[in-house]
matplotlib code that plots the C-alpha trace (Angstrom):
import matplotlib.pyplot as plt

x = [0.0, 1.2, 1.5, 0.6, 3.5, 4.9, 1.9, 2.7, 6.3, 5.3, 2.8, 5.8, 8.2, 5.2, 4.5, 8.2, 8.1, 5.1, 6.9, 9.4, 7.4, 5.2, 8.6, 10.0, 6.6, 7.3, 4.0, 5.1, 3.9, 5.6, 3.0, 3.8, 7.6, 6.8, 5.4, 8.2, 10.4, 7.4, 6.4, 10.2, 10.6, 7.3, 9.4, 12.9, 12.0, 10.1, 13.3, 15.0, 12.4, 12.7, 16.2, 15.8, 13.4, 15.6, 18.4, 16.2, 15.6, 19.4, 20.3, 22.9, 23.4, 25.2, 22.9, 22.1, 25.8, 25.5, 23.1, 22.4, 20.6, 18.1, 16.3, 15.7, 14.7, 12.4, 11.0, 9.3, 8.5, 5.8, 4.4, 3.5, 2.3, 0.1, -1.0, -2.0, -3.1, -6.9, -6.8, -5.8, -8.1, -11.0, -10.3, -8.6, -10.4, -9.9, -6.3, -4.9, -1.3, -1.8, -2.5, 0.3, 2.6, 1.4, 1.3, 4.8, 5.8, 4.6, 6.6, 9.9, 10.1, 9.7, 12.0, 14.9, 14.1, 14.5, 17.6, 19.4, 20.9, 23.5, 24.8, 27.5, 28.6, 32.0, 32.2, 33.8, 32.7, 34.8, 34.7, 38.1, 38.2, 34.9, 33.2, 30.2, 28.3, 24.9, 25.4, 21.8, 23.4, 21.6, 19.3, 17.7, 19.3, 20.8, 24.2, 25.2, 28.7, 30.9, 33.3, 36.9, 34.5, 35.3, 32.9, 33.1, 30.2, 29.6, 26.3, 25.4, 22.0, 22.4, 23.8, 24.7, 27.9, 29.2, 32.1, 33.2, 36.8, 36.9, 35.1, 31.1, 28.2, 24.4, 22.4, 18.7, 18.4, 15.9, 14.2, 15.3, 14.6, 16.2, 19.3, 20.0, 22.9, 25.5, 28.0, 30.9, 33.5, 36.9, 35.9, 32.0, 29.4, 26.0, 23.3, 19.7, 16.9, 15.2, 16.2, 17.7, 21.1, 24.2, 27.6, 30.9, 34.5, 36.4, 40.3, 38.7, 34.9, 32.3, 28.8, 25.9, 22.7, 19.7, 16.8, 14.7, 13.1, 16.2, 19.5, 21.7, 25.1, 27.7, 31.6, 33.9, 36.7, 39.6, 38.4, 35.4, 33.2, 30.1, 28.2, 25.9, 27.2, 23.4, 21.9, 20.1, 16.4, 14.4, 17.5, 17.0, 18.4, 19.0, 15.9, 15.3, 16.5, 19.3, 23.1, 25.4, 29.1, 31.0, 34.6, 36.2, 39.5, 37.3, 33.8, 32.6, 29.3, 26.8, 23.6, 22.3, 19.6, 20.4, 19.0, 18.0, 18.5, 21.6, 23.1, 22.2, 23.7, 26.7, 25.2, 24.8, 28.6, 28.0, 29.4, 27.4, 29.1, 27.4, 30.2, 32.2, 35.9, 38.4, 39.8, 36.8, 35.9, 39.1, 38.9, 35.5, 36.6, 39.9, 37.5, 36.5, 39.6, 42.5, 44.9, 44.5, 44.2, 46.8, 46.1, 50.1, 49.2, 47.2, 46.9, 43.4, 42.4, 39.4, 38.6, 34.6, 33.7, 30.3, 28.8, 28.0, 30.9, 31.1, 33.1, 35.3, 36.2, 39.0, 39.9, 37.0, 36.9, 40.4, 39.6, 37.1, 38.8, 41.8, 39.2, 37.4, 40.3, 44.1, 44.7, 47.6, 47.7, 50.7, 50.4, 52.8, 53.3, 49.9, 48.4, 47.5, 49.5, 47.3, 49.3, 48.6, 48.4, 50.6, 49.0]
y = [0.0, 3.8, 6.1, 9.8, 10.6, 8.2, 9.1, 12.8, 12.1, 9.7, 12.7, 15.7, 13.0, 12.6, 16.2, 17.1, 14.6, 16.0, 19.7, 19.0, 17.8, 21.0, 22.9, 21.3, 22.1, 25.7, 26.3, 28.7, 31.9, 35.0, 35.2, 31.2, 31.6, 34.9, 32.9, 30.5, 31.6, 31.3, 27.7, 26.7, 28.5, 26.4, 22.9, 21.9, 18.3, 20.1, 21.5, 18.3, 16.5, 18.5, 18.4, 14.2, 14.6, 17.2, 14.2, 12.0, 14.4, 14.9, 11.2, 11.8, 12.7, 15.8, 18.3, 20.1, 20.7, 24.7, 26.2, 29.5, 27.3, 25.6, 29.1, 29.7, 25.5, 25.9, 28.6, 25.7, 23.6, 26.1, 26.2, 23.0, 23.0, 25.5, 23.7, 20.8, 22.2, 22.9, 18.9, 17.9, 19.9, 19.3, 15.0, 14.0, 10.3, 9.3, 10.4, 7.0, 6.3, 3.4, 5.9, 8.3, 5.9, 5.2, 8.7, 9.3, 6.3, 7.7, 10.9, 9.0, 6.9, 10.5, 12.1, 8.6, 8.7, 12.4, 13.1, 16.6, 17.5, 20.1, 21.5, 23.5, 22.7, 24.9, 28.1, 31.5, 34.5, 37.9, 41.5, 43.5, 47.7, 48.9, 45.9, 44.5, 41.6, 39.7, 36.0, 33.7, 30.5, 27.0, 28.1, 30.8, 33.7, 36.3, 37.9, 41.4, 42.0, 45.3, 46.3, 44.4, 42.2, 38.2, 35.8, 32.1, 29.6, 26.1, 24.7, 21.4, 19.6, 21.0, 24.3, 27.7, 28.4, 31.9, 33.7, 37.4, 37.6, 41.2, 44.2, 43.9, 42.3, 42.2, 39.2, 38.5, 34.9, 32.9, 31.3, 27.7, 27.2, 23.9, 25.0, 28.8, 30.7, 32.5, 34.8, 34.6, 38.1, 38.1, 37.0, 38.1, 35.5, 37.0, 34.2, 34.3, 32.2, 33.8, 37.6, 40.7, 42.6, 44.0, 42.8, 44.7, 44.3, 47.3, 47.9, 47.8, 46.8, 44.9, 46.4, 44.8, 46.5, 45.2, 45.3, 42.9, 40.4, 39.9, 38.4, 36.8, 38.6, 36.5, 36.8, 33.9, 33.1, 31.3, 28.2, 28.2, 29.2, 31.6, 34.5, 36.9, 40.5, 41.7, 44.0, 42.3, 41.9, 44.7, 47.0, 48.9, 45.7, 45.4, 45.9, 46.9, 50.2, 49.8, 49.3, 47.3, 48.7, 46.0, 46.2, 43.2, 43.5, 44.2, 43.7, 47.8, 47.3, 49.9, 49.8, 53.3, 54.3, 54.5, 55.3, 52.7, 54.3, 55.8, 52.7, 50.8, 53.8, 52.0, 48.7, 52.2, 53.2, 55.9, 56.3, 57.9, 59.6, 61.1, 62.4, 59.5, 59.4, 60.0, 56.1, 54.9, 56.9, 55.6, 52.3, 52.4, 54.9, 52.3, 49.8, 51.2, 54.1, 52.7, 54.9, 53.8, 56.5, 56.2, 58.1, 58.7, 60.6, 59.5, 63.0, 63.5, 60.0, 60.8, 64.1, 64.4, 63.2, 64.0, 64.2, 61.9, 60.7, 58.3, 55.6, 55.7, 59.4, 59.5, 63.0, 64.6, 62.8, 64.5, 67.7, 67.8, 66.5, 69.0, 72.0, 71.3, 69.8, 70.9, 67.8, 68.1, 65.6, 64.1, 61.7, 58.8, 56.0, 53.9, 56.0, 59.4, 60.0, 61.9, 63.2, 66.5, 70.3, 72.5, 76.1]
z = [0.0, -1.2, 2.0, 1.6, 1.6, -1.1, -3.4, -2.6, -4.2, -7.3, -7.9, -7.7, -10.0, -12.5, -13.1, -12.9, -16.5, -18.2, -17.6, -19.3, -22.2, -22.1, -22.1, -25.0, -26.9, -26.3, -24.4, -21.6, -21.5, -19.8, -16.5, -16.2, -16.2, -14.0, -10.8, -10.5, -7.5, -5.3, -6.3, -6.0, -2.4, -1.3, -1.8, -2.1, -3.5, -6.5, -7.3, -7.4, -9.3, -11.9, -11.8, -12.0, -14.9, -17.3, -16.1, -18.2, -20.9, -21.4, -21.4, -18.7, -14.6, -14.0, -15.6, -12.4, -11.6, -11.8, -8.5, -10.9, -13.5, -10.9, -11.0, -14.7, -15.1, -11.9, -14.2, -16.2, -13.4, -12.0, -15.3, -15.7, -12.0, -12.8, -15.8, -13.8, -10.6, -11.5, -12.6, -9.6, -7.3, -9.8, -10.1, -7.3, -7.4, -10.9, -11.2, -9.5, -9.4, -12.3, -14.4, -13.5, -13.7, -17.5, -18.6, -16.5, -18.4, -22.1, -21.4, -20.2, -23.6, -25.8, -23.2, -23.6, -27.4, -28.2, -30.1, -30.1, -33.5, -33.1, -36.6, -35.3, -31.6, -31.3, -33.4, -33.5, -35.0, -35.6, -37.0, -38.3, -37.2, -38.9, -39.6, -37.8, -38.5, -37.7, -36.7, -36.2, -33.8, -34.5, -31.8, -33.4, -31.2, -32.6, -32.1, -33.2, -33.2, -33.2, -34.4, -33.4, -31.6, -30.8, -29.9, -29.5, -29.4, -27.8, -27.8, -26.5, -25.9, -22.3, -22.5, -24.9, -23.8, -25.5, -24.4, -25.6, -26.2, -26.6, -28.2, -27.7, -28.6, -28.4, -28.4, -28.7, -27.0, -28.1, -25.5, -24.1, -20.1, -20.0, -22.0, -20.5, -22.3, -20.9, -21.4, -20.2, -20.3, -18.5, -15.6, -15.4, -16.6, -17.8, -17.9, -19.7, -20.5, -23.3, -22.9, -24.7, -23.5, -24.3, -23.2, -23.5, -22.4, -21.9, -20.2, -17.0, -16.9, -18.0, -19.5, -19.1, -21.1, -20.4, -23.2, -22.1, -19.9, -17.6, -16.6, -13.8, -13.7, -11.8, -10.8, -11.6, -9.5, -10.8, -9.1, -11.1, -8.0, -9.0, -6.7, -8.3, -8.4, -9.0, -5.9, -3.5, -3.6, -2.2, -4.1, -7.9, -9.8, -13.7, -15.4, -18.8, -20.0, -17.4, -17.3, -15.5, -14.9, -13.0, -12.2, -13.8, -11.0, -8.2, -6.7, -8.1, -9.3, -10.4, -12.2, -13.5, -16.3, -19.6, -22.6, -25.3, -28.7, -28.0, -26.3, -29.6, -31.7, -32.3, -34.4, -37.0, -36.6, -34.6, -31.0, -28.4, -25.4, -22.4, -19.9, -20.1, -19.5, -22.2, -21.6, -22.2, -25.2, -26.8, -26.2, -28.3, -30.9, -31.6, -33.0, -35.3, -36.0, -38.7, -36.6, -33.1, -30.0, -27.3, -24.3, -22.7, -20.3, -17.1, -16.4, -19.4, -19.0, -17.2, -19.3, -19.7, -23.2, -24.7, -28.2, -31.1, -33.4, -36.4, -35.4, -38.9, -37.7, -35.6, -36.5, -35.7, -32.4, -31.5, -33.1, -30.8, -27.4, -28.4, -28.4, -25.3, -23.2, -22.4, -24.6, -27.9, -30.2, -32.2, -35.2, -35.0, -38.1, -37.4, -34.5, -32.8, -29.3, -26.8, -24.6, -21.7, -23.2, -20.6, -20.5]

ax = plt.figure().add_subplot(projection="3d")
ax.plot(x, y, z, "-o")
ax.set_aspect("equal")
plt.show()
């Protein structure tokens, strides 16, 4: 004989399998995925059913090895308990465990059957100084690339796995709870679900733009430990129309407003600045510039910088640093030395 509390578990396994069959139909909608950290709060062993069942899906055992993607999975697991909830208040009687265990059963052979076709696993996609590019993965998300921009790509039939090399990148993820993709920038890993958002590596930091739905931003230690870097909750986090400036050689993080059109400016060629340091303003401007910028004296690296530039337009960039700032500028073979104006 089944105790209530052994019926309550084949119950939480069985709907654990038919969620992850609903999932890979592609039937969640955005106030389903949008009640999920209060069903997974209500039960740890709802969690790791789940976990047990996308284990099945995958063909293999150590699928749940990262803590960060139990959230975004979970995310599916309160949809289909949400899905089935009225049915199980409204039948109660004529929902035996025989017949669990054959529909449980039904959904295990499609889940052991199901074969992932992966067309591309491991790729790498570049620009050169002035180029940019649009790159559709196998996936169906999109990835926009600027200028002197490096991304590489490793997809598997548990995980999208992107890392930016250098320069920056926006990517439109398409939406795939039980494989989330991440990003992964020096040492800062961004990680979505199904999402929109910037990410950009500079000398010292690590932009995050968020244009939708949202993101987990974590640290990385050399050990390949994980903590999120994100504010606590109760705190202004990273929502959309918001940036993320995160120290990649310490733990400075800041999240301020930002505006949309102009942060996007640069998928055009242009560069958009609004009071931003002179280093930073350089380190854009040299992706694009054929004569690259060299700040050599600390002294006007943090100069205010603001204005609209083309990015192929070095000159007037320094023209118009020169005229606002005690800043001279000397052309070298192959660059422009910036270096400080004495009065």
């Amino acid at each position: 004989m089944t105790s209530p509390a052994q019926q309550d578990c084949i119950q939480v396994d069985e709907q654990a399998a038919l969620w992850c069959l609903r999932l890979s139909e592609g039937r969640l909608d955005a106030d389903e995925r949008g009640r999920f950290d209060a069903w997974i709060a209500s039960d740890e062993a709802h969690v790791v059913a789940f976990e047990e069942a996308v284990a099945v899906w995958h063909g293999m055992d150590d699928v749940a090895d990262m803590p960060e993607m139990i959230r975004y999975r979970a995310e599916a697991v309160e949809a289909l308990r949400r899905a089935n909830e009225r049915r199980w208040a409204r039948s109660p009687r004529w929902i035996s465990a025989g017949w669990m265990k054959v529909a449980a059963a039904c959904v295990a052979v499609v889940l052991t059957t199901m074969v992932y076709l992966l067309h591309d696993p491991m790729a790498s996609y570049s620009t050169g100084t002035g180029e940019r590019r649009v790159v559709v993965l196998e996936d169906g998300t999109r990835v926009t690339l600027d200028a002197a921009t490096q991304v590489t790509v490793r997809m598997d039939r548990n995980s999208r796995r992107l890392e930016l090399v250098s320069g920056r990148a926006k990517f439109d993820v398409a939406h795939d709870a039980l494989r989330p993709l991440s990003v992964l920038a020096r040492n800062r890993l961004t990680l979505a679900t199904g999402t929109s958002f910037s990410v950009e590596l500079l000398a010292q930091q690590m932009r995050v733009v968020l244009y939708e739905g949202r993101v987990e931003v974590m640290a990385q230690a050399a050990d390949g430990t994980r903590h999120s870097i994100l504010p606590a909750p109760g705190k202004p986090g990273l929502v959309p129309g918001s940036e993320l400036i995160a120290s990649t050689s310490g733990v400075a993080t800041q999240i301020a407003p930002t505006d949309v059109s102009r942060s996007l400016s640069w998928e055009n060629g242009q560069l958009t600045f609004d009071a931003e340091p002179l280093s930073l303003a350089v380190d854009r401007m040299n992706r694009d510039a054929r004569e690259k910028l060299v700040i050599s004296d600390p002294r006007i690296a943090s100069y205010s910088v603001s204005g609209v530039f083309l990015g192929a337009d070095a000159e007037a960039f320094v023209e118009g640093v020169c005229a606002l700032h005690p800043v001279q500028a000397t052309r070298e073979p192959g660059r422009i030395v910036l270096s400080y104006k004495a009065s």
